[in-house]
DRENDO-1510 file (C-alpha; in Angstrom, 1 decimal, always signed):
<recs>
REC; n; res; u; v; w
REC; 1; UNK; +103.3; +206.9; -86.0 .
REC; 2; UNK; +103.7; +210.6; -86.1 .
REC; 3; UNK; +103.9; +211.7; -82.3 .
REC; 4; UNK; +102.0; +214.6; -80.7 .
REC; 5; UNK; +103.4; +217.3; -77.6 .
REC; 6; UNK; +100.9; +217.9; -75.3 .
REC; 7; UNK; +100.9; +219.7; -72.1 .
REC; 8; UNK; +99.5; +217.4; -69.0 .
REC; 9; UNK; +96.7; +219.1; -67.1 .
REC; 10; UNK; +98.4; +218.5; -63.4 .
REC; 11; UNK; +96.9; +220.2; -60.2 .
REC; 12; UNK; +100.5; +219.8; -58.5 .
REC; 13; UNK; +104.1; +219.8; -59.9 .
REC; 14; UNK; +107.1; +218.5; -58.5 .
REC; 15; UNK; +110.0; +220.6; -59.6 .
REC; 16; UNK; +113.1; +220.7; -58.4 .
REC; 17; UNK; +114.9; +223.8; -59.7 .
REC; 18; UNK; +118.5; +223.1; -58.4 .
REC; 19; UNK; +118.5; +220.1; -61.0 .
REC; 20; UNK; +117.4; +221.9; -64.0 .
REC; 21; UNK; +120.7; +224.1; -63.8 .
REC; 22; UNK; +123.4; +222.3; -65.7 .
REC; 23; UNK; +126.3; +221.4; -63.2 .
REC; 24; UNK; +129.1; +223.0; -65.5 .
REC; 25; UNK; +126.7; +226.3; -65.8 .
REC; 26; UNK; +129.3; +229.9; -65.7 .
REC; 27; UNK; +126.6; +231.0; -63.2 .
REC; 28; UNK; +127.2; +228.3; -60.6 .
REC; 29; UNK; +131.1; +228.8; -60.5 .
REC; 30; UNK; +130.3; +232.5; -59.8 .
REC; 31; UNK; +128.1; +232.0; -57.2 .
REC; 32; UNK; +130.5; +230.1; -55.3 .
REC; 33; UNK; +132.4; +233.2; -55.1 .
REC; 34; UNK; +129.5; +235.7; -54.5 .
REC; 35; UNK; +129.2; +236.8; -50.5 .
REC; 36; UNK; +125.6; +238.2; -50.0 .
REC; 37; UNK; +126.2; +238.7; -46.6 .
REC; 38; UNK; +128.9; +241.3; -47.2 .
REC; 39; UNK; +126.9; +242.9; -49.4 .
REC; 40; UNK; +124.5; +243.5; -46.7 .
REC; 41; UNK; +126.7; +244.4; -44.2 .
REC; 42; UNK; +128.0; +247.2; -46.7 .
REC; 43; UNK; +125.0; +248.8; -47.2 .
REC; 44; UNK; +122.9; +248.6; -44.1 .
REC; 45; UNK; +123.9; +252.1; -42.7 .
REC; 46; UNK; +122.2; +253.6; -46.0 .
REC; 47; UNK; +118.8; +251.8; -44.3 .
REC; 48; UNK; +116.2; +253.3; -42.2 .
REC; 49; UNK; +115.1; +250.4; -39.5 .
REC; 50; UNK; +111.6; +251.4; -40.3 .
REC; 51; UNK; +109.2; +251.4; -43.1 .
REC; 52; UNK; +108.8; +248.4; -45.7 .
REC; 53; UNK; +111.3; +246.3; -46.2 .
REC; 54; UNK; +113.1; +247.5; -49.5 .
REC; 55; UNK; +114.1; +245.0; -52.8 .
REC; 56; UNK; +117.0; +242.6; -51.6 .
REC; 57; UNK; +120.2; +244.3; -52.1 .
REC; 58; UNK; +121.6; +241.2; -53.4 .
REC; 59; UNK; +119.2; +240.4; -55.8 .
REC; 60; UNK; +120.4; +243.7; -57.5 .
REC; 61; UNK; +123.7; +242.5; -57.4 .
REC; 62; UNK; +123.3; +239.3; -58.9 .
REC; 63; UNK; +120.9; +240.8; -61.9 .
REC; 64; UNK; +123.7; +243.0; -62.8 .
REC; 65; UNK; +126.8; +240.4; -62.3 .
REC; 66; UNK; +123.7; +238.0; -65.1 .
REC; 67; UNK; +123.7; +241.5; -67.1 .
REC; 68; UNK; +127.6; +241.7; -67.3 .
REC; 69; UNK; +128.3; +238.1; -67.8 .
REC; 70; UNK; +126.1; +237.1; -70.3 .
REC; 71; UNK; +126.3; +240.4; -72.4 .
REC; 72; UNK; +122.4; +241.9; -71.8 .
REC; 73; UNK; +123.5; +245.8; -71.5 .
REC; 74; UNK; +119.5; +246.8; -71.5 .
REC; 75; UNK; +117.7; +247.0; -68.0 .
REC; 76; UNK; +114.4; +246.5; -69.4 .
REC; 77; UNK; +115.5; +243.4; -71.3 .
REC; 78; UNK; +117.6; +241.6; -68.1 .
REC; 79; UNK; +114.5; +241.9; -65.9 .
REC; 80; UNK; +112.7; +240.0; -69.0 .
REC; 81; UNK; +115.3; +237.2; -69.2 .
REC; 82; UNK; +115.8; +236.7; -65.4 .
REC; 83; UNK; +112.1; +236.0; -65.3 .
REC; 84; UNK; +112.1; +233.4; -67.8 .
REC; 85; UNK; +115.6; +232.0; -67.7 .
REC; 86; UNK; +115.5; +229.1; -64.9 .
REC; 87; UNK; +119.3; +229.3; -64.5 .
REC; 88; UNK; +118.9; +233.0; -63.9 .
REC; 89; UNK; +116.3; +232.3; -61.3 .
REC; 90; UNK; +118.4; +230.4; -59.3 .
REC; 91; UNK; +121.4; +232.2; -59.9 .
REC; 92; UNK; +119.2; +235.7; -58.3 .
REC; 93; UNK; +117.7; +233.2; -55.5 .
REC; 94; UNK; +113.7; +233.6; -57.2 .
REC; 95; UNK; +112.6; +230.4; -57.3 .
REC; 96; UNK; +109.8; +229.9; -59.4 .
REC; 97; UNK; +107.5; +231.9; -58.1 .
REC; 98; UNK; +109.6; +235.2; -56.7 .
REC; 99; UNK; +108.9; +238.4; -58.3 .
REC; 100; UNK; +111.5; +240.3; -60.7 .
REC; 101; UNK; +111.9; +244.0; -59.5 .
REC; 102; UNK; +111.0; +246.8; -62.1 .
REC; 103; UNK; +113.7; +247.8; -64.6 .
REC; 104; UNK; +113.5; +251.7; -63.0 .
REC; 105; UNK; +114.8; +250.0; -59.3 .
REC; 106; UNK; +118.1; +249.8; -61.0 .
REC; 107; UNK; +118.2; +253.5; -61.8 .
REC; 108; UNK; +117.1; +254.2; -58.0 .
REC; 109; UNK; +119.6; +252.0; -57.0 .
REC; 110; UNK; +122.4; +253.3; -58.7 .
REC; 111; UNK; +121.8; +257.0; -58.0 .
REC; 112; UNK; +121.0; +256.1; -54.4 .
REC; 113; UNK; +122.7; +253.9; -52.4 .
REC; 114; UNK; +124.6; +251.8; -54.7 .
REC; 115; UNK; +126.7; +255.2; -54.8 .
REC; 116; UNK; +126.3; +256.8; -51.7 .
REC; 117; UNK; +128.0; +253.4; -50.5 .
REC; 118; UNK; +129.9; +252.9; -53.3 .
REC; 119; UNK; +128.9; +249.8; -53.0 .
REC; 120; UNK; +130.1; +248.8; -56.4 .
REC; 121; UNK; +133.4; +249.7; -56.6 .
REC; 122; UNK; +133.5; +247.3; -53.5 .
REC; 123; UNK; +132.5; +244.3; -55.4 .
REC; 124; UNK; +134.5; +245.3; -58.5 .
REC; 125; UNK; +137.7; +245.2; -55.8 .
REC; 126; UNK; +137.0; +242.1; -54.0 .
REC; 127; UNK; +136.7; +240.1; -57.3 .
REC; 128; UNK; +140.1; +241.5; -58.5 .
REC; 129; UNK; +141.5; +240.3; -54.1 .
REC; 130; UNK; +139.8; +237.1; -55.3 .
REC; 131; UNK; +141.8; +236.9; -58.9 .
REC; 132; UNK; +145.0; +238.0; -56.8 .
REC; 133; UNK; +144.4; +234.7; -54.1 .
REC; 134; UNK; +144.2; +232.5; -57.1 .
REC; 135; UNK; +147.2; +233.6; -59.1 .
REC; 136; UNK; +145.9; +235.5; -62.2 .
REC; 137; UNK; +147.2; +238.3; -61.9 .
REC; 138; UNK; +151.1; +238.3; -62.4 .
REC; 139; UNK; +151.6; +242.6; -61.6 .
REC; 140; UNK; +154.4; +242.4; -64.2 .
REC; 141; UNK; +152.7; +244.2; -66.8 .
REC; 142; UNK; +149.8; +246.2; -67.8 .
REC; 143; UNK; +147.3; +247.6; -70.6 .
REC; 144; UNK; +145.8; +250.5; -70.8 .
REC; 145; UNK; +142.5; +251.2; -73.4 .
REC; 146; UNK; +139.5; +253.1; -73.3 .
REC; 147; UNK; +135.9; +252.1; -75.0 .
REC; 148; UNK; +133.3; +254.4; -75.7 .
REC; 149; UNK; +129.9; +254.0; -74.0 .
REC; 150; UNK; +126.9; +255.7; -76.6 .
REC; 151; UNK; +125.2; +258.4; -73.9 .
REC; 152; UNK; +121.5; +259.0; -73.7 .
REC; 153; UNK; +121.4; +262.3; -75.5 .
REC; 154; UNK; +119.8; +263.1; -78.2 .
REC; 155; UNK; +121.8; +264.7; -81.1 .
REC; 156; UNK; +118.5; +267.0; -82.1 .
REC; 157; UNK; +118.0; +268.4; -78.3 .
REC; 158; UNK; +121.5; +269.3; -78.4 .
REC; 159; UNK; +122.8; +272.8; -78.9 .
REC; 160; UNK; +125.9; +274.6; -79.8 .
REC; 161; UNK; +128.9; +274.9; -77.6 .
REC; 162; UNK; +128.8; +278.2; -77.5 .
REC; 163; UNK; +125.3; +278.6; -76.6 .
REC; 164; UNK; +125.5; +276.6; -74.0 .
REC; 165; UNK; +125.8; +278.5; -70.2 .
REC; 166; UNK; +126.8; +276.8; -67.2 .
REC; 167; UNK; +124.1; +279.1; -65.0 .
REC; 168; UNK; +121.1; +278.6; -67.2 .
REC; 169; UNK; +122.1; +274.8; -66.5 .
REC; 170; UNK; +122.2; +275.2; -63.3 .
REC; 171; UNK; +119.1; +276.8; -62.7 .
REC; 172; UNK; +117.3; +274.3; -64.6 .
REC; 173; UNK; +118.2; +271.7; -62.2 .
REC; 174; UNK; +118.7; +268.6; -64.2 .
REC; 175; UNK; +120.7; +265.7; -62.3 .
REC; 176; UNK; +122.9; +265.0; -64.9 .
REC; 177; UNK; +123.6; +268.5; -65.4 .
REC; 178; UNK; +124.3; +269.6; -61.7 .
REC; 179; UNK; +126.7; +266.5; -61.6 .
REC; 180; UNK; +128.7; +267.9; -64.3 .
REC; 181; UNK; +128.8; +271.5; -63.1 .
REC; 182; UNK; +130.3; +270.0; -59.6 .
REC; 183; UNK; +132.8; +268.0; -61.5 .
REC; 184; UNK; +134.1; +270.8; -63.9 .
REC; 185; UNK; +137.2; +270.9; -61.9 .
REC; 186; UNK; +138.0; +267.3; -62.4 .
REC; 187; UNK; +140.2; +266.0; -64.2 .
REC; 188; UNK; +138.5; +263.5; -65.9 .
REC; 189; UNK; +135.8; +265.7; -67.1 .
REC; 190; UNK; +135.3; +270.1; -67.6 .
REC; 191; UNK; +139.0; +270.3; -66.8 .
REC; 192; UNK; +140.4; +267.8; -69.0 .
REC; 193; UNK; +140.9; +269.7; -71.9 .
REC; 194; UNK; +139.9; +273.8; -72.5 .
REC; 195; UNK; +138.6; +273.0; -75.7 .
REC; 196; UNK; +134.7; +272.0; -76.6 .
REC; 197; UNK; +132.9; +270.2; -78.5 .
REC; 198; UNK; +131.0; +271.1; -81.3 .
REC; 199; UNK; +127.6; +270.2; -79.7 .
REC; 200; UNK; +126.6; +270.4; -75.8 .
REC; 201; UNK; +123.5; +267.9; -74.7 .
REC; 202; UNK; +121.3; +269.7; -72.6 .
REC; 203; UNK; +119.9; +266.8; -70.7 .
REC; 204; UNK; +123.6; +265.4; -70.3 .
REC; 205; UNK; +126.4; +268.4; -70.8 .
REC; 206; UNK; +129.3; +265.5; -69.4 .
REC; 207; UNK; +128.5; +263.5; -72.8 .
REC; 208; UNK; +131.4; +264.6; -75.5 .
REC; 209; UNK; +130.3; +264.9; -78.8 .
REC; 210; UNK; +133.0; +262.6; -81.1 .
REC; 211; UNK; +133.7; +260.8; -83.8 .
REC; 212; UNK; +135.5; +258.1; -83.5 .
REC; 213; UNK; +137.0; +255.6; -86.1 .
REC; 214; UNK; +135.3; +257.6; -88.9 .
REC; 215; UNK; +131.8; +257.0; -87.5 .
REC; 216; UNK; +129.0; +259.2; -87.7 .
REC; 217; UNK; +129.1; +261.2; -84.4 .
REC; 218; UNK; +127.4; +261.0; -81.7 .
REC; 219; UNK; +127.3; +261.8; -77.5 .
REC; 220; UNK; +129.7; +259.6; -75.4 .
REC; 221; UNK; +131.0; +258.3; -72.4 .
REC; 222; UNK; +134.5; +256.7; -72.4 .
REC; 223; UNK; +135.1; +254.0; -70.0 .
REC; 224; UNK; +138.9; +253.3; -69.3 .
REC; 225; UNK; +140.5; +249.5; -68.6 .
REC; 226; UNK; +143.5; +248.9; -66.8 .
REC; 227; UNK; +144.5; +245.3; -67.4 .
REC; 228; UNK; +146.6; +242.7; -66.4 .
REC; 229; UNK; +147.8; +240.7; -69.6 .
REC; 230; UNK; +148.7; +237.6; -67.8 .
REC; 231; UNK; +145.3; +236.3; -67.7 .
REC; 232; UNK; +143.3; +239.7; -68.8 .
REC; 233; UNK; +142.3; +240.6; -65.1 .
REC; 234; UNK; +140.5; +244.1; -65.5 .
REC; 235; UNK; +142.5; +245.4; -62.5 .
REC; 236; UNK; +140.8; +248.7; -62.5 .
REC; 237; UNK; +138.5; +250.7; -64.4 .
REC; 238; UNK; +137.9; +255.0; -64.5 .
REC; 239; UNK; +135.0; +256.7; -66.1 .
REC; 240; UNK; +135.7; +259.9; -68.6 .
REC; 241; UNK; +134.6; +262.2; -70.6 .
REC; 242; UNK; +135.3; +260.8; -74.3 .
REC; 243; UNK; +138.6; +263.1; -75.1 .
REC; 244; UNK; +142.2; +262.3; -75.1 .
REC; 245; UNK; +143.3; +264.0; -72.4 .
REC; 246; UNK; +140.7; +262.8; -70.2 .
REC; 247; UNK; +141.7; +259.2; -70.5 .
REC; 248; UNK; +145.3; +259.4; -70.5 .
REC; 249; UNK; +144.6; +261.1; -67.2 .
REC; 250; UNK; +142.7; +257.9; -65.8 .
REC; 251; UNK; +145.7; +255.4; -66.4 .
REC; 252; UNK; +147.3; +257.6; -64.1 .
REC; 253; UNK; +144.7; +257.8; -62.0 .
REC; 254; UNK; +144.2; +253.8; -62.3 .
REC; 255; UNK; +148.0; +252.9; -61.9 .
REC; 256; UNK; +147.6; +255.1; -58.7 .
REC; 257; UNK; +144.9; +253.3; -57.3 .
REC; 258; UNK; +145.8; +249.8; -58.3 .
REC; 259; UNK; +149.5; +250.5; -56.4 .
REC; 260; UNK; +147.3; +252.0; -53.4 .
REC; 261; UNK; +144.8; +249.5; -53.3 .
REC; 262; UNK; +146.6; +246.5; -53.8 .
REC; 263; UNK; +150.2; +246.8; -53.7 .
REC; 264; UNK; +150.8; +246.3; -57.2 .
REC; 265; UNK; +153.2; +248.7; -59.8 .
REC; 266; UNK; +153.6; +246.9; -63.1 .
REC; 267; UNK; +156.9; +246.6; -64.7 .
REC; 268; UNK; +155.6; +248.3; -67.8 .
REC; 269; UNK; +152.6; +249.4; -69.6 .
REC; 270; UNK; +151.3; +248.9; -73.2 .
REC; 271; UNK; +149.2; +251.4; -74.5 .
REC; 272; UNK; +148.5; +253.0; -78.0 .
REC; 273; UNK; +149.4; +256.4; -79.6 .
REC; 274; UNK; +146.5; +258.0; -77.7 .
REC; 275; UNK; +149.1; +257.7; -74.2 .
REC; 276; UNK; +152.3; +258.7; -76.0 .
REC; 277; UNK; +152.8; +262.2; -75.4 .
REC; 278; UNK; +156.0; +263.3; -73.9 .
REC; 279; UNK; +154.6; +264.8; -70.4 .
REC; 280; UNK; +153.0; +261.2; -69.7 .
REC; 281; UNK; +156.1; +259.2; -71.6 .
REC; 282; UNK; +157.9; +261.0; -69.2 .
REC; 283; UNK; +155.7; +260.8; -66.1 .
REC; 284; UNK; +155.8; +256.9; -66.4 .
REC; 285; UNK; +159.3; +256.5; -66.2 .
REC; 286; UNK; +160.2; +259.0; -64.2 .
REC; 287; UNK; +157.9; +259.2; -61.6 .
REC; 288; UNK; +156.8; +255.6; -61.5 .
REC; 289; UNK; +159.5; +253.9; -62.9 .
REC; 290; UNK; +157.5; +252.2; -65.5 .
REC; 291; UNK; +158.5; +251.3; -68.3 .
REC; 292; UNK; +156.2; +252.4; -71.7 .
REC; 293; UNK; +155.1; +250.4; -74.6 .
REC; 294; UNK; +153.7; +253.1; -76.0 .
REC; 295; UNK; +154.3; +254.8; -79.6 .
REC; 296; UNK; +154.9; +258.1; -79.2 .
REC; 297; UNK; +152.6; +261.1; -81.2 .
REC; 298; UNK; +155.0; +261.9; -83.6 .
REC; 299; UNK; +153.5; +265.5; -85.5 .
REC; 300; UNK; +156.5; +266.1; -86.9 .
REC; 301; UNK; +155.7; +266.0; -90.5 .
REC; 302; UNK; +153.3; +268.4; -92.1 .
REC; 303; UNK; +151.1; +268.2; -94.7 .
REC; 304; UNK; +150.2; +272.1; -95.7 .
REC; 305; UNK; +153.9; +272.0; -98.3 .
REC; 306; UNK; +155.7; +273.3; -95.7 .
REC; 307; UNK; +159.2; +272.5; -94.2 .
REC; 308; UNK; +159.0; +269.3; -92.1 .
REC; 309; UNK; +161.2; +268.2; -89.0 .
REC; 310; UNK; +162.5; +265.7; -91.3 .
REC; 311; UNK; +163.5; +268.3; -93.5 .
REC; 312; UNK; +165.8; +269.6; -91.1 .
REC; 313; UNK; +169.6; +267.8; -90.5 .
REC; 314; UNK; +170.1; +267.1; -86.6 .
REC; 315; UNK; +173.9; +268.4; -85.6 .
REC; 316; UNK; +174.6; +265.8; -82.8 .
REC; 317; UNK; +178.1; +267.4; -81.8 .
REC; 318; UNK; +176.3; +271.4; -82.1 .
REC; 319; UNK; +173.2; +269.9; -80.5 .
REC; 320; UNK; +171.8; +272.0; -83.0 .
REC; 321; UNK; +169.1; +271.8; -86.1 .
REC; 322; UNK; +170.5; +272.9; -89.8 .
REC; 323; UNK; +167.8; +274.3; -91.8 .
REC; 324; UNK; +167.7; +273.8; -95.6 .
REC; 325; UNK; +169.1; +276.8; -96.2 .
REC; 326; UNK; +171.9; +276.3; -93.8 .
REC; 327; UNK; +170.9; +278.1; -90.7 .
REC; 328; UNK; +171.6; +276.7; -87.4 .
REC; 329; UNK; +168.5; +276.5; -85.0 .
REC; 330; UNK; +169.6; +276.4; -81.3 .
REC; 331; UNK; +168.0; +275.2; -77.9 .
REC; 332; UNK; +170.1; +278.1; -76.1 .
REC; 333; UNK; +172.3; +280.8; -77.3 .
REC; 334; UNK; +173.8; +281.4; -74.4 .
REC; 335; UNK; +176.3; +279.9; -71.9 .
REC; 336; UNK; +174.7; +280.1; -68.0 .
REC; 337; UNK; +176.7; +280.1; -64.9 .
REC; 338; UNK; +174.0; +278.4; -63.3 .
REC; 339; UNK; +173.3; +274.7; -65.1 .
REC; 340; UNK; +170.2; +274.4; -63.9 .
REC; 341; UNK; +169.3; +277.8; -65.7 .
REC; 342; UNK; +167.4; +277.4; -68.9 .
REC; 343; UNK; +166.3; +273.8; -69.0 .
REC; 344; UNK; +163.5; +272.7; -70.1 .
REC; 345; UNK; +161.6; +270.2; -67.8 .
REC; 346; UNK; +158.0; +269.6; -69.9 .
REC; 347; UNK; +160.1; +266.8; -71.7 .
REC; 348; UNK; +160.4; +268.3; -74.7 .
REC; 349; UNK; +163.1; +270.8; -76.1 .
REC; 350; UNK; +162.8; +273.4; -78.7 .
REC; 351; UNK; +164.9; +274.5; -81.1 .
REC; 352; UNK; +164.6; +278.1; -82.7 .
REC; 353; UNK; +166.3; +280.2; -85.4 .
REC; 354; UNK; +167.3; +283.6; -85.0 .
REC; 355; UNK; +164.5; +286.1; -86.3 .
REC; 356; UNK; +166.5; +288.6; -88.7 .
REC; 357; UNK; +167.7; +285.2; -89.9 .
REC; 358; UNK; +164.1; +284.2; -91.3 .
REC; 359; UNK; +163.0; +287.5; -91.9 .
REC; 360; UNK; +165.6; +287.9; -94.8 .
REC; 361; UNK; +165.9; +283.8; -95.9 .
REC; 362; UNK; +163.8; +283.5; -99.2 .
REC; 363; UNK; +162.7; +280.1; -98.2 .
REC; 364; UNK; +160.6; +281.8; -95.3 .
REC; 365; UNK; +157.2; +281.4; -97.3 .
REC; 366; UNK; +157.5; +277.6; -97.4 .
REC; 367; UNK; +159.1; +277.0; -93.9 .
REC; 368; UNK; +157.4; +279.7; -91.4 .
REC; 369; UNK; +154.5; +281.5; -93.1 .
REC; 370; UNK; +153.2; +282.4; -90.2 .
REC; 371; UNK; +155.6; +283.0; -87.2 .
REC; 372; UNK; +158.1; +285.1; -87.7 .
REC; 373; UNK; +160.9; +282.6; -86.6 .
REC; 374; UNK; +160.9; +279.0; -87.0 .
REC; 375; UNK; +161.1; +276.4; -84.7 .
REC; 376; UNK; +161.3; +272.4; -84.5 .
</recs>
């Protein structure tokens, strides 16, 4: 006989939440490890002693670790799944009955006192003490990467770079805004690189506009891993603007800290081409003794049917550059008494050719156009 679900009228349930949380559930190993009481501590100088008591601290805490761990990167939509998931109930310490905070308390929270206290960065380093204790983290070697983070700006609000003024942003008083005009000077952000973007988002002027792996383009943050590759231990992580030199200037920044913080100066460091330019090739090993993985940005062939490097024969006994035509190109051209005269120390050397030289050599249209000498 075909059998029917039907939902018991009861006046009174017994329900025992603890047992409806499978025993091997990620959540329960976590909060094993999870100190509310520290997280208290940390934050109760950003309190008043009067008014209403405010939303638990902790509970903020643990709806973010739910957000992080089980991949729900919407506000709106965690508060919806912590009311309704019963292992996410117990994991936030709810209960059946206890009332999820509004989605906007996260915003409050993190523009408040989560960074007044910086509060965050606090648990992000006690769980990498905690991965040290336990022996994941070997501090032999390291990777370095950056992801992009899609920023709230709108691509139609957005105007061009060079409409864009600094004072009329600053009078218009937008938070976002007057964050980025106080952190123009850093490195991870206005002072990164002197060149700008195409577009400028008016509500968010610290968003680059990029386009990355031949998508269409859009506003972006870059967020930037440092990582242990023993067990993949994110050992730190720096927030940029979504540009090259922005994020190879967090590793640094990242190595720093991690050697600060913890102790800890890896052996060596992977990375991809983004990291291989000579001035940080040459930072790593010679200021931190690391050594790098990395390949290095080779721009030495060109692709407008002129003369490449390759194109050039490399005189190892000269130290010296033949052209095709025969010409000699030379680091220095003459002998100083003093050795420490005359050398380069960006890590790179350049070799040049004598200027009458390439102002009479008939090959000049298809090796220096431009320039009036050429160099390699």
């Amino acid at each position: 006989m075909m059998g029917r679900q039907e939902a018991p009228a009861q006046l009174f349930y017994d329900f025992d939440l603890e047992r409806h949380v499978p025993a091997n559930h990620l959540l329960r190993e976590i909060d094993l490890l999870l100190d509310g009481d520290s997280l208290r501590d940390a934050l109760r100088p950003f309190y008043s002693h009067l008014g209403r008591p405010s939303v638990d601290p902790e509970l903020i805490i643990r709806m973010l670790v739910v957000g992080y761990v089980m991949g729900i990167r919407s506000e709106r939509r965690l508060c919806d799944e912590v009311h309704l998931n019963l292992a996410y109930r117990w994991f936030c310490r709810l209960g059946l009955e206890g009332k999820v905070p509004d989605h906007s308390t996260f915003s409050r929270y993190r523009h408040g006192k989560l960074r007044e206290s910086d509060l965050l960065r606090q648990v992000f380093e006690a769980t990498v003490e905690r991965c040290l204790k336990e022996d994941l983290v070997s501090g032999e070697g390291f990777a370095v990467d950056a992801s992009l983070i899609s920023a709230d700006a709108n691509k139609v609000r957005s105007i061009a770079a060079e409409d864009w003024s600094p004072e009329v942003a600053r009078e218009a008083g937008h938070r976002a805004a007057q964050e980025y005009l106080e952190t123009l000077d850093d490195a991870a952000f206005g002072a990164a690189s002197p060149s700008q973007p195409k577009f400028v988002a008016k509500s968010d002027p610290a968003a680059q506009w990029t386009r990355a792996e031949e998508s269409r383009p859009y506003f972006a943050y870059a967020t930037n891993y440092l990582i242990d590759t023993k067990s993949s231990v994110i050992m730190d992580v720096e927030a940029t603007r979504a540009i090259r030199q922005a994020e190879v200037g967090a590793s640094r920044t990242m190595l720093d800290r991690t050697e600060k913080r913890f102790g800890i100066r890896p052996d060596w460091l992977a990375a991809d081409t983004a990291y291989g330019n000579a001035e940080n090739l040459g930072w790593l090993v010679e200021k931190r003794s690391i050594i790098p993985f990395i390949p290095v940005i080779d721009k030495s062939e060109r692709t407008d049917g002129t003369f490449s490097r390759s194109d050039f024969e490399w005189d190892e006994a000269n130290d010296q550059y033949i052209c095709p035509e025969g010409h000699a190109l030379k680091q220095f051209r003459r002998n100083y008494s003093d050795p420490n005269r005359g050398q380069d120390t960006g890590g790179r050397k350049k070799y040049r050719c004598l200027k009458a030289t390439c102002q009479a050599c008939p090959s000049k249209e298809i090796c220096c156009p431009k320039a009036d000498a050429r160099y390699v």
